[in-house]
N, C-alpha and C positions, 0 to 999 in steps of 0.2 A: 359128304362132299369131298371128295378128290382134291390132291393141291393143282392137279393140271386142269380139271373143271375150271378149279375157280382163277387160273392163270389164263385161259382162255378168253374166260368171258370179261377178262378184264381188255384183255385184248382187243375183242370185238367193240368193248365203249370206247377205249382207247385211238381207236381206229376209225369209228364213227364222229365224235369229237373231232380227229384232225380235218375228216373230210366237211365237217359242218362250218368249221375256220376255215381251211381252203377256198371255201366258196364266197365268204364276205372279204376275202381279201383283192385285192388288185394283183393284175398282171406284171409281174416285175420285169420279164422279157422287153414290155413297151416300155418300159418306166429306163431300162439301160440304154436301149435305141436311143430315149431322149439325154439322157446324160452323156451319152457318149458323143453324139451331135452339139451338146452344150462346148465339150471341152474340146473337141476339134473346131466349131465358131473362136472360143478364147485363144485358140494358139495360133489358129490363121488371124484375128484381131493384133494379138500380141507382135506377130511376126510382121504382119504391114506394119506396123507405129515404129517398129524398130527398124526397120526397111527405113522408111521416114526420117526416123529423126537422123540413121547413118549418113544420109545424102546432104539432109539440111548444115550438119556436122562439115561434112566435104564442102558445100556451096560453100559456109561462111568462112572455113577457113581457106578456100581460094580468092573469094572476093573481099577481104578485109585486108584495106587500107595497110601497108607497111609503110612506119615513118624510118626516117631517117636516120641511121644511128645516130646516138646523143654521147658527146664527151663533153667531161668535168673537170676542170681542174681545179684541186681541192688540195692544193699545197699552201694557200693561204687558210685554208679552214681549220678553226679549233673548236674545242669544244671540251669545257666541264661541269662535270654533276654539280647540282644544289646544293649536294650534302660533302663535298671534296672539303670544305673547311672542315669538316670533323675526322677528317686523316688528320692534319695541321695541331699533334699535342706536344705537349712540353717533351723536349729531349729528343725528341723524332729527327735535328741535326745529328744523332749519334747516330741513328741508322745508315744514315747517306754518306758519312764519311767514314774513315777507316782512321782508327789509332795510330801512332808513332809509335814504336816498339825502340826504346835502345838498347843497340847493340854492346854486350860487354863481354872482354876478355875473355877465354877459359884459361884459368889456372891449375893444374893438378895439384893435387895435394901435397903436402910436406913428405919426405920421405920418411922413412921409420927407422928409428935409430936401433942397432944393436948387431949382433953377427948374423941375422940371416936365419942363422938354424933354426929352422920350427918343430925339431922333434924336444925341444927341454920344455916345449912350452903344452907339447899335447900329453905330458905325461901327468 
């Protein structure tokens, strides 16, 4: 036996097989007709709701009520935290204020006694 004999004949089961599953399977042709009708229904669904709710969007905000602007005045109002005593520690007056510094003279130095010459003294 030849290797193309037996390449053949595998072919031939090979090919028998496909066509024996071919046959118990469904039409996929119909099966995309319906899917594709599925997601064309969703995106025209999708598209009225959105239609929809953009208008209902516009009605409410054309037809709701505007009040009147509202002014406060809020120059008598204070207000502190619960926990603002525990800022309040000992020496926390040094923070807020500022030291006294005194001011004092500057004096230069004493002058230095002798002639001046600094070459006796680099030798």
């Amino acid at each position: 036996m030849s290797a193309t004999n037996g390449d053949d004949r595998l072919r031939v089961q090979f090919r028998a097989l496909a066509d024996e599953e071919a046959r118990g399977a469904p039409a996929f042709s119909r099966e995309r007709v319906y899917a594709r009708r599925s997601v064309v229904r969703a995106r025209r669904v999708t598209a009225g709701a959105t239609a929809v709710l953009a208008v209902a969007a516009v009605a409410t905000f054309i037809a709701w009520p505007r009040s009147p602007s509202l002014s406060f005045d809020l120059t008598g109002v204070s207000w502190s935290a619960p926990t603002d005593f525990l800022l309040n520690t000992p020496g926390s007056d040094l923070l807020s204020s500022m030291p006294a510094i005194a001011v004092v003279a500057y004096e230069p130095p004493p002058a230095a006694t002798g002639s001046g010459d600094t070459s006796e003294r680099n030798q």
